[in-house]
Backbone as numpy.savetxt, mean C-alpha at the origin, in Angstrom:
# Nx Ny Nz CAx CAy CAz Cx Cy Cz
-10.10 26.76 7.33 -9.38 25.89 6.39 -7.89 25.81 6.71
-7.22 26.79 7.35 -5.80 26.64 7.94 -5.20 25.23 8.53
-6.64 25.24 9.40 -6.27 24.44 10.36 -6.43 22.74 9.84
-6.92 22.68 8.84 -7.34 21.38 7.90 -5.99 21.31 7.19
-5.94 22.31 6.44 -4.07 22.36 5.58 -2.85 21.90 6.22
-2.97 22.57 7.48 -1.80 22.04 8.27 -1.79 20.71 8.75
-2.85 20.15 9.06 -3.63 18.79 9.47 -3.25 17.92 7.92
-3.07 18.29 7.05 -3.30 17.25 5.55 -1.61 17.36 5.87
-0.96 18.41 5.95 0.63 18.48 6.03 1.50 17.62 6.71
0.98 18.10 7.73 1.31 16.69 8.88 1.01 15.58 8.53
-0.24 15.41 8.45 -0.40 14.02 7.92 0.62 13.20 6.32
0.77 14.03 5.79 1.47 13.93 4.61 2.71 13.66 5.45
3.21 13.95 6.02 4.61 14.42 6.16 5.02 12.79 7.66
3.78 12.78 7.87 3.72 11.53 8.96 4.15 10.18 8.24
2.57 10.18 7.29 2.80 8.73 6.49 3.79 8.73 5.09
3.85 10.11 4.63 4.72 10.02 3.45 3.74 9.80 2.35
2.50 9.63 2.25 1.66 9.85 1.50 -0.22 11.00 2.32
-0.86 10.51 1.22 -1.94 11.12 1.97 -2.84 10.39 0.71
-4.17 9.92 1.03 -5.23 9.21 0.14 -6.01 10.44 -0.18
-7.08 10.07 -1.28 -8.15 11.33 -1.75 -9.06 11.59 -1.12
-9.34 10.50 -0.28 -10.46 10.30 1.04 -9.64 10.97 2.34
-8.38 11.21 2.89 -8.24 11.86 3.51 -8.22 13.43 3.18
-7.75 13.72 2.19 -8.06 15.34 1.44 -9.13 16.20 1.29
-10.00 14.98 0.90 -11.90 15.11 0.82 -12.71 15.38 2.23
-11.99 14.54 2.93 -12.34 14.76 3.92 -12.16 15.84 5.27
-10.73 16.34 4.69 -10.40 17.47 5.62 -11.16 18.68 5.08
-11.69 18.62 3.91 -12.36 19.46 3.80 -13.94 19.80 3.52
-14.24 18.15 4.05 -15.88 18.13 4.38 -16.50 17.74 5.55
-15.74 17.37 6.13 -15.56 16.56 7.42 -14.73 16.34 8.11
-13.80 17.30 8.67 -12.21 17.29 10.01 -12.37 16.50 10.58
-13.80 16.93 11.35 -13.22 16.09 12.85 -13.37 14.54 12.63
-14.06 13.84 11.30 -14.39 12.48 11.19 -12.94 12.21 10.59
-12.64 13.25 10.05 -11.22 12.59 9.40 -9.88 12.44 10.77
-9.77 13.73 11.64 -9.38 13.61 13.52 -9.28 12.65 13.57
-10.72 11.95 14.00 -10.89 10.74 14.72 -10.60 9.20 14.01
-10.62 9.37 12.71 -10.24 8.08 12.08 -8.76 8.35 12.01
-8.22 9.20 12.21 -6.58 9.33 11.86 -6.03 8.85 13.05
-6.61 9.45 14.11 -6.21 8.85 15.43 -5.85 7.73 15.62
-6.95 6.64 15.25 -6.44 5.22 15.51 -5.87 4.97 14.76
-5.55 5.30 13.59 -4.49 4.79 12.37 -3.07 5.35 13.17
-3.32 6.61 14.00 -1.68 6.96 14.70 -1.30 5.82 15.53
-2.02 5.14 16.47 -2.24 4.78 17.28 -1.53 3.16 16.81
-2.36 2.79 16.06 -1.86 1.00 15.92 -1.12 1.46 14.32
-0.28 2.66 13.49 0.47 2.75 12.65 1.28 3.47 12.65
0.95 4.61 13.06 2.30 5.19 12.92 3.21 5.65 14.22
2.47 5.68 15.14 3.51 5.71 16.53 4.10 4.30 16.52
5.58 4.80 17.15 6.70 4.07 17.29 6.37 3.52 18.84
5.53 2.18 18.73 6.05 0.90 19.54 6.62 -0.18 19.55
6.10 -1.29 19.42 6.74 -2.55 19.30 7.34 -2.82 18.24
6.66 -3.09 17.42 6.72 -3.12 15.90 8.00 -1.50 14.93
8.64 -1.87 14.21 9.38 -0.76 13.45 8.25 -0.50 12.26
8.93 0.88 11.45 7.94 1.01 10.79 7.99 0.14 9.45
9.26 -0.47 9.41 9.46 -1.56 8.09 8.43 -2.06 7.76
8.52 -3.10 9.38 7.56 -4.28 9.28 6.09 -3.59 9.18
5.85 -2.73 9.76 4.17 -2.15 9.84 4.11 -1.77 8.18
5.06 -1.45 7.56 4.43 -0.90 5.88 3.94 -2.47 5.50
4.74 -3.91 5.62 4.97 -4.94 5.13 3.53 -5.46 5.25
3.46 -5.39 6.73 2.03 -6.21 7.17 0.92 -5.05 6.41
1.21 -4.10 6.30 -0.28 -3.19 5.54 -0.24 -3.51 4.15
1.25 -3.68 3.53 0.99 -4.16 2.32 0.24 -5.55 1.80
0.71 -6.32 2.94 -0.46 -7.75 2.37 -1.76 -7.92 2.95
-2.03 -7.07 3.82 -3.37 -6.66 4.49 -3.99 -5.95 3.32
-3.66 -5.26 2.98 -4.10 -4.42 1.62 -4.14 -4.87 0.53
-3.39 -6.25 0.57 -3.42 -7.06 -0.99 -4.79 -8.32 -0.57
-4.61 -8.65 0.44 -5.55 -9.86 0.69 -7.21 -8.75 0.73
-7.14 -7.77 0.97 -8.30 -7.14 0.94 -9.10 -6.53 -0.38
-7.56 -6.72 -1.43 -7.85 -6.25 -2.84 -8.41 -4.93 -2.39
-7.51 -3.87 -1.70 -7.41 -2.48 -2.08 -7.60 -2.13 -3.14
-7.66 -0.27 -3.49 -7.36 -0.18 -4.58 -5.35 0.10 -4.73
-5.46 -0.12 -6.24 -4.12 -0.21 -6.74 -3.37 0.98 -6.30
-3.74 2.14 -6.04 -2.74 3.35 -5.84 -2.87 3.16 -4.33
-3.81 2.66 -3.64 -3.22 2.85 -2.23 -2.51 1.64 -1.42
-2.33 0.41 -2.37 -1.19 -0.67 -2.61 0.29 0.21 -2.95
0.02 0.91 -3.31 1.36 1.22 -3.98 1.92 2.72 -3.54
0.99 3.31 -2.92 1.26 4.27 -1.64 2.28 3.67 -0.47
1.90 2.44 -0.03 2.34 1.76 0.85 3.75 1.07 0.35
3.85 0.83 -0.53 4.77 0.09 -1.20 6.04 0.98 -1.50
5.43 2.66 -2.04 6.62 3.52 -2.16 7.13 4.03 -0.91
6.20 4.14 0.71 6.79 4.21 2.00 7.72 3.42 2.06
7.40 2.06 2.01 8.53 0.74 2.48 9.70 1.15 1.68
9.45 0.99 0.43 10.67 1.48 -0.33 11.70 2.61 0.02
10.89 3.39 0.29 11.76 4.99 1.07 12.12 4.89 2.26
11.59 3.50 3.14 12.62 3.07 4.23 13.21 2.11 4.40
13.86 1.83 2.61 15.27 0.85 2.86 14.51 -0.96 2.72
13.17 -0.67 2.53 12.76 -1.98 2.41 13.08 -2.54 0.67
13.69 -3.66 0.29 14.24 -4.34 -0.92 12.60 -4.48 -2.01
13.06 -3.96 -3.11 11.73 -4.50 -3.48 11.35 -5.79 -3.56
12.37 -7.07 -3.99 12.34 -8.32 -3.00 12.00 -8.74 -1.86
11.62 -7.94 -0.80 11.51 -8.20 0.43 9.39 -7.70 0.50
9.60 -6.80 -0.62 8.17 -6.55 -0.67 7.44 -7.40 -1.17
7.92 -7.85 -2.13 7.56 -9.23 -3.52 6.96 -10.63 -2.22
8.11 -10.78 -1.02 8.19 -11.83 -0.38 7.02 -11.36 0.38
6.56 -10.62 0.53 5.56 -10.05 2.02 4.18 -10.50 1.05
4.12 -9.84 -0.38 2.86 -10.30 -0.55 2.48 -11.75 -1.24
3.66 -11.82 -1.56 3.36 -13.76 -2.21 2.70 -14.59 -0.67
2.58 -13.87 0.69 2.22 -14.76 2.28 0.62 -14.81 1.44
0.37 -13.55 0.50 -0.72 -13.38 0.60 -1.62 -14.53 -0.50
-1.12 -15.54 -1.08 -0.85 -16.64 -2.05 -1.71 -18.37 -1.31
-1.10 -18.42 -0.02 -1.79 -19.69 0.43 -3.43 -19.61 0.92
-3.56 -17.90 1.65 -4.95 -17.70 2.37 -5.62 -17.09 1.76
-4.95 -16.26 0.66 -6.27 -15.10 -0.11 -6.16 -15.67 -1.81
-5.44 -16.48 -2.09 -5.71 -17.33 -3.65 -4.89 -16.14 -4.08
-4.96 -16.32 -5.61 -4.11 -16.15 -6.84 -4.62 -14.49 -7.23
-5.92 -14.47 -6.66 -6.67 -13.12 -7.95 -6.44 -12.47 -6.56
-6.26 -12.36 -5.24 -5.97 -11.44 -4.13 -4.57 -11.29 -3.95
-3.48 -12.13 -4.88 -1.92 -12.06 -5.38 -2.12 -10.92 -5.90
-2.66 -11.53 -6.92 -2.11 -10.40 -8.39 -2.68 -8.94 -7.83
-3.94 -8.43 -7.06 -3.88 -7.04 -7.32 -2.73 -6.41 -6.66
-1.89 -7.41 -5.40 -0.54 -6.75 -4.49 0.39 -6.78 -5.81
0.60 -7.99 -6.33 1.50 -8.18 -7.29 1.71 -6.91 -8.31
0.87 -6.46 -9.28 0.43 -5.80 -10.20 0.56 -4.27 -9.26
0.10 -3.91 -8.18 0.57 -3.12 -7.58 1.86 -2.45 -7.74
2.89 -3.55 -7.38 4.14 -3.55 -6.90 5.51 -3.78 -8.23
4.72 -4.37 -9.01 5.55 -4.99 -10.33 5.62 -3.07 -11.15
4.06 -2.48 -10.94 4.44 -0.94 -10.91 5.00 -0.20 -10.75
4.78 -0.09 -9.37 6.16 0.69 -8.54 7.60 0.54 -8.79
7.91 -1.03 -8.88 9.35 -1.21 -9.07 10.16 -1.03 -10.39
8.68 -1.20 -11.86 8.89 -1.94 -12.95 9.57 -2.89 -13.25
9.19 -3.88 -12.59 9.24 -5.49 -12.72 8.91 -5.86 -13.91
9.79 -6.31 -14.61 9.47 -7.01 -15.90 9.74 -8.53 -15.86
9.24 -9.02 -17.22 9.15 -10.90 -17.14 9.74 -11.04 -17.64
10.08 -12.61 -17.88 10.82 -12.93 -19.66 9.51 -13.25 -20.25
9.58 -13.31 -21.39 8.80 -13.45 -23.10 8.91 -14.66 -23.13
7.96 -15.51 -23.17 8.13 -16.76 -24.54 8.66 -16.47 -25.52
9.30 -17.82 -25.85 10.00 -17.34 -27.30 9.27 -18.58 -28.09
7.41 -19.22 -27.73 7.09 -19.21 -28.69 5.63 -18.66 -28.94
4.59 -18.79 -29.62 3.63 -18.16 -29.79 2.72 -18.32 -28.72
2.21 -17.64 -28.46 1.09 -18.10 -27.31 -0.23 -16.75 -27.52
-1.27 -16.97 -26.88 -2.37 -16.18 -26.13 -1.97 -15.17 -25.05
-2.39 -13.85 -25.38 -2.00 -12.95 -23.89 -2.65 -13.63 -23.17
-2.07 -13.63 -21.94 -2.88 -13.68 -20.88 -3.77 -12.94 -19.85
-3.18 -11.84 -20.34 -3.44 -10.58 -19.64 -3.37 -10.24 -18.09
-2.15 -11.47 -17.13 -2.36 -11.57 -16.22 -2.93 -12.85 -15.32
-4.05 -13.20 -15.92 -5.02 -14.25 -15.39 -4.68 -15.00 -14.29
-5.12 -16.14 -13.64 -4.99 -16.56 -12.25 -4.30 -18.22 -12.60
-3.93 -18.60 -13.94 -3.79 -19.72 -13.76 -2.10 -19.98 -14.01
């Protein structure tokens, strides 16, 4: 189990987060968790072409058009943030996700991110129906 702990550490300490499926997995399955981490090093977190700005940006609307779940939208969202990315600049990355993935693959990036930042609206100031969000 040492060698799994130090493996979740690193990994923590790589991406700045860590999922429940990677945790679960270091401790039911290493080497499947090894080998899937690998290629995530590989095309995410090693430093090539790409900075790591832009790589949080593109995972964030990859992750919104895929309708992730909400905490690992927003895993991604508190990386970018902790490297200087605007929460405006995050807002702009997933509204791309608006012309190809529709309104209801918006809102789970949106709702994500309006979290993280606490984004608030203005109010009508006259009576209306919650909306609760909805797509229209």
């Amino acid at each position: 189990m040492d060698e799994a702990q130090q493996y979740i550490d690193d990994m923590a300490r790589a991406r700045g987060y860590v999922l429940d499926y990677h945790k679960v997995m270091a401790k039911h399955d290493f080497d499947v968790l090894r080998a899937a981490n690998g290629m995530v090093a590989a095309a995410y977190l090693d430093q090539r072409t790409l900075d790591r700005r832009t790589k949080e940006l593109i995972f964030i609307v990859s992750l919104t058009v895929m309708r992730a779940s909400k905490g690992h939208i927003q895993s991604h969202i508190r990386v970018a943030l902790d490297l200087g990315v605007s929460p405006r600049e995050i807002l702009e990355a997933i509204e791309i996700a608006l012309p190809e993935a529709g309104i209801v693959a918006f809102q789970t990036g949106f709702d994500a991110w309006r979290e993280v930042v606490g984004a608030e609206g203005i109010e009508p100031s006259v009576q209306v129906h919650e909306g609760g969000g909805g797509a229209s």
